[in-house]
N, CA, C and O atoms as a CHARMM CRD file, in Angstrom:
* protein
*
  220
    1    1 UNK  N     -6.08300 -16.69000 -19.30300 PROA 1      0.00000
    2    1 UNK  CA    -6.09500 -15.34600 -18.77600 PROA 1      0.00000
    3    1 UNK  C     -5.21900 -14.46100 -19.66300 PROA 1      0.00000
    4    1 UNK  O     -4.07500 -14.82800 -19.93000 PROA 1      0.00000
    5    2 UNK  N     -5.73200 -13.25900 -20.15000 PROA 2      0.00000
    6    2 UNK  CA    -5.09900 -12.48900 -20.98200 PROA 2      0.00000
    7    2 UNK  C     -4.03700 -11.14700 -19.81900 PROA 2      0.00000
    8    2 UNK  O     -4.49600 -10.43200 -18.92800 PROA 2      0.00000
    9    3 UNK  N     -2.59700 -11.24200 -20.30200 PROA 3      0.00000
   10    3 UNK  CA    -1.88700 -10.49500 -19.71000 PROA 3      0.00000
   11    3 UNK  C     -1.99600  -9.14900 -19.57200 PROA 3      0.00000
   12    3 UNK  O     -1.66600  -8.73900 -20.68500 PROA 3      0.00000
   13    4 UNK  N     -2.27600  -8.12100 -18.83700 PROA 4      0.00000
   14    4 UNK  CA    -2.22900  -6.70900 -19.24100 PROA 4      0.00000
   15    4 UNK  C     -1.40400  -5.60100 -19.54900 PROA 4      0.00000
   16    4 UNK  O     -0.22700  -5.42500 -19.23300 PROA 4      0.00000
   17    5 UNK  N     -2.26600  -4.77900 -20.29200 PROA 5      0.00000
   18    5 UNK  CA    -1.57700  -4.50400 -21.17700 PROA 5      0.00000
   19    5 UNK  C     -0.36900  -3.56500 -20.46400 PROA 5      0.00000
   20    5 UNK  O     -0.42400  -3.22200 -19.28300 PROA 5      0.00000
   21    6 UNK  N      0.64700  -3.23600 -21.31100 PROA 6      0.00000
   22    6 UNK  CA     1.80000  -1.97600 -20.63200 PROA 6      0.00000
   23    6 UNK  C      1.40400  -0.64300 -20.50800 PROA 6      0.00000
   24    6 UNK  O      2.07800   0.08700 -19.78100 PROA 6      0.00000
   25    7 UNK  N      0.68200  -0.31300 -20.94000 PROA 7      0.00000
   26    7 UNK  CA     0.21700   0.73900 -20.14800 PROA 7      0.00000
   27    7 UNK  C     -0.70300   1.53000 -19.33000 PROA 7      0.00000
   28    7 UNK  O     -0.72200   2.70900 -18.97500 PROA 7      0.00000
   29    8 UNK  N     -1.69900   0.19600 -19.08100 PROA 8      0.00000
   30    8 UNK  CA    -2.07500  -0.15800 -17.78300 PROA 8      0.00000
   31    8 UNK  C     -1.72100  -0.69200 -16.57500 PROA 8      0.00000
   32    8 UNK  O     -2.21000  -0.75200 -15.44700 PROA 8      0.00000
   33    9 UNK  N     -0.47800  -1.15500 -17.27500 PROA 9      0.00000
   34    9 UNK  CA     0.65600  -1.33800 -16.17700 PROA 9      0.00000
   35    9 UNK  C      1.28700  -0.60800 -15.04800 PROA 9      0.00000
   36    9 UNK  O      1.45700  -0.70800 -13.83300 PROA 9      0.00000
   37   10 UNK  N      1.62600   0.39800 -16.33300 PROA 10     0.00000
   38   10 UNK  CA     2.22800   1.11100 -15.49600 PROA 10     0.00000
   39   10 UNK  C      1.60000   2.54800 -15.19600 PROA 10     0.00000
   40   10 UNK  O      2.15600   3.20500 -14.31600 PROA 10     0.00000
   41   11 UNK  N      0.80400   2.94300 -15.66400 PROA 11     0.00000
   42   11 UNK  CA    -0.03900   3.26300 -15.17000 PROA 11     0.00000
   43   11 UNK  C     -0.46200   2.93900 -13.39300 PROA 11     0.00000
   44   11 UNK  O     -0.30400   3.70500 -12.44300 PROA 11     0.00000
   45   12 UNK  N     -1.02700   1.55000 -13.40000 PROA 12     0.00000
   46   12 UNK  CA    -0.77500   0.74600 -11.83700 PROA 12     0.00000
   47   12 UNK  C     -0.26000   1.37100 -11.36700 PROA 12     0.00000
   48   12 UNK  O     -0.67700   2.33100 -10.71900 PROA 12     0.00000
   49   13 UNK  N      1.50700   0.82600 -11.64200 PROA 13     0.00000
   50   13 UNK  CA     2.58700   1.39400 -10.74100 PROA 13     0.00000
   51   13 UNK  C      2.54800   2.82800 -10.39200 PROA 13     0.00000
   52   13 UNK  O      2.71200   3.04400  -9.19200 PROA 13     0.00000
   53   14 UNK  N      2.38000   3.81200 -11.10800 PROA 14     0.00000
   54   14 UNK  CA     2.54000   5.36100 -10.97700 PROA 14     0.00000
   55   14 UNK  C      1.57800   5.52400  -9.67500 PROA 14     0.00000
   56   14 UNK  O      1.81400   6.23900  -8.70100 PROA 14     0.00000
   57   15 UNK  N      0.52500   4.76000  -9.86600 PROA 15     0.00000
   58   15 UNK  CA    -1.21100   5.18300  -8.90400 PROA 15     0.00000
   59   15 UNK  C     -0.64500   5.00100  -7.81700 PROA 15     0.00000
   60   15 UNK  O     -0.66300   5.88500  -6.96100 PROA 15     0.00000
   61   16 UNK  N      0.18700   3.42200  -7.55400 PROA 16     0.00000
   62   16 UNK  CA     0.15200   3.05600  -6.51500 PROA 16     0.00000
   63   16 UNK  C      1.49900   3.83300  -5.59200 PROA 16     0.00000
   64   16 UNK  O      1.25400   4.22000  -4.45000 PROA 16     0.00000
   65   17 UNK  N      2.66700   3.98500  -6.08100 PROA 17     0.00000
   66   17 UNK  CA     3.53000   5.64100  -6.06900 PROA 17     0.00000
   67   17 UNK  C      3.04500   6.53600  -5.19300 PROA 17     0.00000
   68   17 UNK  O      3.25200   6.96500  -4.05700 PROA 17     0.00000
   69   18 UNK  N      1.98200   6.73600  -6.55800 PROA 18     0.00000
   70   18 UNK  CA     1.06600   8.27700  -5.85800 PROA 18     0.00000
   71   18 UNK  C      0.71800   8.26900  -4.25000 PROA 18     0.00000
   72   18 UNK  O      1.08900   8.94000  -3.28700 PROA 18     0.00000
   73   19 UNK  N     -0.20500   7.14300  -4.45400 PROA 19     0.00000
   74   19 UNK  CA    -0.86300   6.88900  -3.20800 PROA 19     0.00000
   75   19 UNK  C      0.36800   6.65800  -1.93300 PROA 19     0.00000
   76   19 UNK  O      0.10700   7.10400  -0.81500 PROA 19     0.00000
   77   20 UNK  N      1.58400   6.00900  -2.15100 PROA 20     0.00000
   78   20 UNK  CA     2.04500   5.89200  -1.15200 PROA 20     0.00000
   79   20 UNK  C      2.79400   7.28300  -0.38200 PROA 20     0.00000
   80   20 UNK  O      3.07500   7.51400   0.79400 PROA 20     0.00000
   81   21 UNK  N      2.97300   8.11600  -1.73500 PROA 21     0.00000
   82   21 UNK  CA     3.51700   9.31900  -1.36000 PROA 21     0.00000
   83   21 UNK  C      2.45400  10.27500  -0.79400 PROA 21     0.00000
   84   21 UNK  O      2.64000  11.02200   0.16700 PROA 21     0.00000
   85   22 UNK  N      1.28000  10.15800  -1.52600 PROA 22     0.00000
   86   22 UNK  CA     0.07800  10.75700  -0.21700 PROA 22     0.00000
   87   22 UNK  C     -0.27100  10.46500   0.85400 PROA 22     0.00000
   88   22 UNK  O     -0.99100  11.13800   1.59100 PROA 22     0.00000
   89   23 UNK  N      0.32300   9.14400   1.12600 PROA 23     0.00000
   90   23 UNK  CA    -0.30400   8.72900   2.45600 PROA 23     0.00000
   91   23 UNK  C      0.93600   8.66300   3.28500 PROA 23     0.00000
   92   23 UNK  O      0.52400   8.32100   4.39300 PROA 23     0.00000
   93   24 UNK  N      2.46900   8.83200   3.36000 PROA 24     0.00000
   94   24 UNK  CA     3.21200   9.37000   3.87300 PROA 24     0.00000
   95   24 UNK  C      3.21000  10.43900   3.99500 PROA 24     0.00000
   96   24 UNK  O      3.87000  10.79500   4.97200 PROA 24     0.00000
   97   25 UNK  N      2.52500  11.62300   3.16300 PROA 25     0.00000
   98   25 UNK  CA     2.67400  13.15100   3.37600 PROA 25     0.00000
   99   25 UNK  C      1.92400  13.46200   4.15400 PROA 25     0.00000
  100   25 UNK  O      2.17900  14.49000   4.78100 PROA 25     0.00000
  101   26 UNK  N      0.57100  12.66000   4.48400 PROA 26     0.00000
  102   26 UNK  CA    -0.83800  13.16300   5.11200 PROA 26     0.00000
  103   26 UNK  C     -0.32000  12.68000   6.39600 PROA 26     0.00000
  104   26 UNK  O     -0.72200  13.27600   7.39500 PROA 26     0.00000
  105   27 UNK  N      0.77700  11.38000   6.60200 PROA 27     0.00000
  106   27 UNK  CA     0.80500  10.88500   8.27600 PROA 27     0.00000
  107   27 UNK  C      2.10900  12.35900   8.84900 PROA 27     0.00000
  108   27 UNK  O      2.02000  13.01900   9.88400 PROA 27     0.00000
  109   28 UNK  N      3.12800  12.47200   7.82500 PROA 28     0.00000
  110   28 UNK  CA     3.79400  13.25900   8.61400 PROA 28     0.00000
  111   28 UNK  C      3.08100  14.95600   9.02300 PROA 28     0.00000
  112   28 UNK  O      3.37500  15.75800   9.90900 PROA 28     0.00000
  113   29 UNK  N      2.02300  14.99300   7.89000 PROA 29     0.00000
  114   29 UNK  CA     1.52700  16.23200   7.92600 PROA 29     0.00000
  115   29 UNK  C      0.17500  16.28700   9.89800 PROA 29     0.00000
  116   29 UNK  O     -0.10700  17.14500  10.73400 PROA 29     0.00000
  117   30 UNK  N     -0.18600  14.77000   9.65500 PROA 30     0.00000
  118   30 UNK  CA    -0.90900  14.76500  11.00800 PROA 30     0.00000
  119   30 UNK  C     -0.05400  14.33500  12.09500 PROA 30     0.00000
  120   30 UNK  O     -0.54600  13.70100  13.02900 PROA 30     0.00000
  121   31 UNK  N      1.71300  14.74000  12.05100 PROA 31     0.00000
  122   31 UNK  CA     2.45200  14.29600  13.24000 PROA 31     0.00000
  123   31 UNK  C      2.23000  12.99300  13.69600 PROA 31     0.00000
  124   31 UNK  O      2.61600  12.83500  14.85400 PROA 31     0.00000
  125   32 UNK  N      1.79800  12.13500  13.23600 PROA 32     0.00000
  126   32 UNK  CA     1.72300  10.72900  12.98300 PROA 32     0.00000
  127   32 UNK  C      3.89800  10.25900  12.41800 PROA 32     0.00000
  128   32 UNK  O      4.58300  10.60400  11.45500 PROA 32     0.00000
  129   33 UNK  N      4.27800   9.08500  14.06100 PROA 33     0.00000
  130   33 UNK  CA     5.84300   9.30600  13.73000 PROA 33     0.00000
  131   33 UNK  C      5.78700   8.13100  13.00400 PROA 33     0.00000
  132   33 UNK  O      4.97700   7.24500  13.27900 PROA 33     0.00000
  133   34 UNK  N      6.79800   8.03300  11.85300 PROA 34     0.00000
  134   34 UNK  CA     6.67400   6.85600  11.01900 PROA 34     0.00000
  135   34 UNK  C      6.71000   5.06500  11.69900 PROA 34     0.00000
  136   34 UNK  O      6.04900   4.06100  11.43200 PROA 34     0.00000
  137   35 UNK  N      7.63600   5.30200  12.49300 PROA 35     0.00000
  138   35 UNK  CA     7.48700   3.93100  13.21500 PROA 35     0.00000
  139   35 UNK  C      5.99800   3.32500  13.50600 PROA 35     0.00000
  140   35 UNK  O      5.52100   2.20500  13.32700 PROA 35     0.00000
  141   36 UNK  N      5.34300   4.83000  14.15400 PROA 36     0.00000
  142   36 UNK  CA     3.76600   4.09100  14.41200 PROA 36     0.00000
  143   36 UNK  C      3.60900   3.58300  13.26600 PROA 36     0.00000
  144   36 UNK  O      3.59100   2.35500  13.18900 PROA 36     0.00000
  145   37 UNK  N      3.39900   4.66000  11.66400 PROA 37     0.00000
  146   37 UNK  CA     2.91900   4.11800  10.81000 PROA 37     0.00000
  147   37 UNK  C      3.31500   2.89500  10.18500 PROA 37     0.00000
  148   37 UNK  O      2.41500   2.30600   9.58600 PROA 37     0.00000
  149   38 UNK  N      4.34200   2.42600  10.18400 PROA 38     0.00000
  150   38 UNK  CA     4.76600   1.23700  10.16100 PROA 38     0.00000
  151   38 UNK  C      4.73300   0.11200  10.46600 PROA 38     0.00000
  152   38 UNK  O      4.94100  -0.83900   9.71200 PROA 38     0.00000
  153   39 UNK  N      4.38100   0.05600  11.99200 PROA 39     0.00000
  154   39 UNK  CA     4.03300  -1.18100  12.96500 PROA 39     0.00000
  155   39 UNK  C      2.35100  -0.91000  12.46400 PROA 39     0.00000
  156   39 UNK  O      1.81700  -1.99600  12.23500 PROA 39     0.00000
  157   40 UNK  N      1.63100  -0.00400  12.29800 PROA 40     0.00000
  158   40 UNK  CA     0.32100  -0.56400  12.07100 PROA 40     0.00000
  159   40 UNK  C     -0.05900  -0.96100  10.31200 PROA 40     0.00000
  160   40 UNK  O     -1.09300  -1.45600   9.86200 PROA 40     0.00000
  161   41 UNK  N      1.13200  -0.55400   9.61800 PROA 41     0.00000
  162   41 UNK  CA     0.89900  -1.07400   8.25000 PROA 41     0.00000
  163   41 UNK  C      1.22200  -2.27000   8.28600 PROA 41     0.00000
  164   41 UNK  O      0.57600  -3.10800   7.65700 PROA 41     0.00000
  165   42 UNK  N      2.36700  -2.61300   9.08800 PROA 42     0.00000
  166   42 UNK  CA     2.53900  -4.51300   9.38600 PROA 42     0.00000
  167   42 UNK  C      1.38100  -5.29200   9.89800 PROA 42     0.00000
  168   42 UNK  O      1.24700  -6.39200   9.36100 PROA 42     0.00000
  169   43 UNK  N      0.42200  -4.94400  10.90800 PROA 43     0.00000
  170   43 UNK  CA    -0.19100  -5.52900  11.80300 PROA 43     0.00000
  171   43 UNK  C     -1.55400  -5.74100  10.64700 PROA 43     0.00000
  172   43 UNK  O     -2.32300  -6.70200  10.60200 PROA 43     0.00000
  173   44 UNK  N     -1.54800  -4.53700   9.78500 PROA 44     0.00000
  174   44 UNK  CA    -2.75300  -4.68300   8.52600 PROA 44     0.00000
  175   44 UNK  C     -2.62200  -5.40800   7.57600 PROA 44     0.00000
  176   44 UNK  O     -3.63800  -5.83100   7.02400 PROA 44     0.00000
  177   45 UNK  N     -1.48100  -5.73000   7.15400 PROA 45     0.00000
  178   45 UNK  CA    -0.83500  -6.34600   6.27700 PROA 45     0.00000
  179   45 UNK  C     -0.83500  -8.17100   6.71300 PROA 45     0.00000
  180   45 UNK  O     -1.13900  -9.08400   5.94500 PROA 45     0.00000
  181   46 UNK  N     -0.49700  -8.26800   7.83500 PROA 46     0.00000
  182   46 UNK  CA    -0.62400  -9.43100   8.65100 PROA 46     0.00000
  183   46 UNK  C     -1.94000 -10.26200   8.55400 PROA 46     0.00000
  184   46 UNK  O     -2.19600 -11.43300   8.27400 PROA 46     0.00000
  185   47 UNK  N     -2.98400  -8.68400   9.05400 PROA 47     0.00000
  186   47 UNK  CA    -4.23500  -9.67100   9.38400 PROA 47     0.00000
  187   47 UNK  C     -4.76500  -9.67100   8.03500 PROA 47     0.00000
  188   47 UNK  O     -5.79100 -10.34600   7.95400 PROA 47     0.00000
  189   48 UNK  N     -4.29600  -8.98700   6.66200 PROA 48     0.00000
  190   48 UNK  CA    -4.88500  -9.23400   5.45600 PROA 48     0.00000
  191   48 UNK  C     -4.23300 -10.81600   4.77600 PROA 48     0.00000
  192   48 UNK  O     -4.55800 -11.40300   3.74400 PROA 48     0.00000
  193   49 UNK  N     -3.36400 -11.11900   5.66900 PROA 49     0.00000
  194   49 UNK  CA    -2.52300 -12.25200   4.86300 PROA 49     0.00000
  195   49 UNK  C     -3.62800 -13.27300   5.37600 PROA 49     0.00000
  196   49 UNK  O     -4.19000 -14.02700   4.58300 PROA 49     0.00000
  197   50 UNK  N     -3.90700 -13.26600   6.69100 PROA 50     0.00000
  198   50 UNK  CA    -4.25300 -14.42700   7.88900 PROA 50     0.00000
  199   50 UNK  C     -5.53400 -14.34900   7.15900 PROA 50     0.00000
  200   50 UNK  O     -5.81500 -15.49900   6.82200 PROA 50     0.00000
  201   51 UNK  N     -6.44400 -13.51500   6.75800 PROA 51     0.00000
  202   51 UNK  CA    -7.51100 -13.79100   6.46200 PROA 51     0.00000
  203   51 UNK  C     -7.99600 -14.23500   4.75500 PROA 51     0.00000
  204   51 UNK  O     -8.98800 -14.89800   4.45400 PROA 51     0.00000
  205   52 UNK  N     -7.06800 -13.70200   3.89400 PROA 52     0.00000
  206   52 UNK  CA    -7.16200 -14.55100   2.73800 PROA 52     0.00000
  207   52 UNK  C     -6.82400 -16.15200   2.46400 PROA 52     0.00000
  208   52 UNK  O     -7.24000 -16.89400   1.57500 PROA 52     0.00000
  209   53 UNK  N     -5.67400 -16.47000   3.85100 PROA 53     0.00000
  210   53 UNK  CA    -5.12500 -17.61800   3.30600 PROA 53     0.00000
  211   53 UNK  C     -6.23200 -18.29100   3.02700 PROA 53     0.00000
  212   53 UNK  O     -7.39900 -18.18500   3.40400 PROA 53     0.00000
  213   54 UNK  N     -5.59600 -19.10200   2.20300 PROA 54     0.00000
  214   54 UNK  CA    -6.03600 -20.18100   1.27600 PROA 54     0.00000
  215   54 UNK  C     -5.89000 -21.69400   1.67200 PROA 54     0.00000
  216   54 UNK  O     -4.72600 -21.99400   1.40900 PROA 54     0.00000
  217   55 UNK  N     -6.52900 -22.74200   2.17100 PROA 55     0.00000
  218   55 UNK  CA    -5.81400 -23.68800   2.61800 PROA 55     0.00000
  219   55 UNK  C     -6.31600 -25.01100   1.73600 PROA 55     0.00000
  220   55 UNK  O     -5.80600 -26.11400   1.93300 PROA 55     0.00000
């Protein structure tokens, strides 16, 4: 497997940044309180783990 390259790297990183800072601006902008958003980013995060595992 060939490693990628650095500045597609980071590149990545910046996108993924972006996105998190848009999608915190859009929940506080829809009065959405962060705790909700939180407990349901866990509960997504959860059932994305439960359903990839690998056994």
């Amino acid at each position: 497997m060939e490693p990628i390259p650095l500045p597609h790297f980071l590149l990545l990183i910046c996108a993924v940044i972006l996105a998190a800072g848009v999608t915190l601006w859009m929940a506080a902008k829809a009065g959405v309180p962060l705790a909700a958003l939180a407990i349901a980013l866990l509960c997504a995060a959860a059932l994305m783990r439960l359903i990839a595992r690998v056994e």
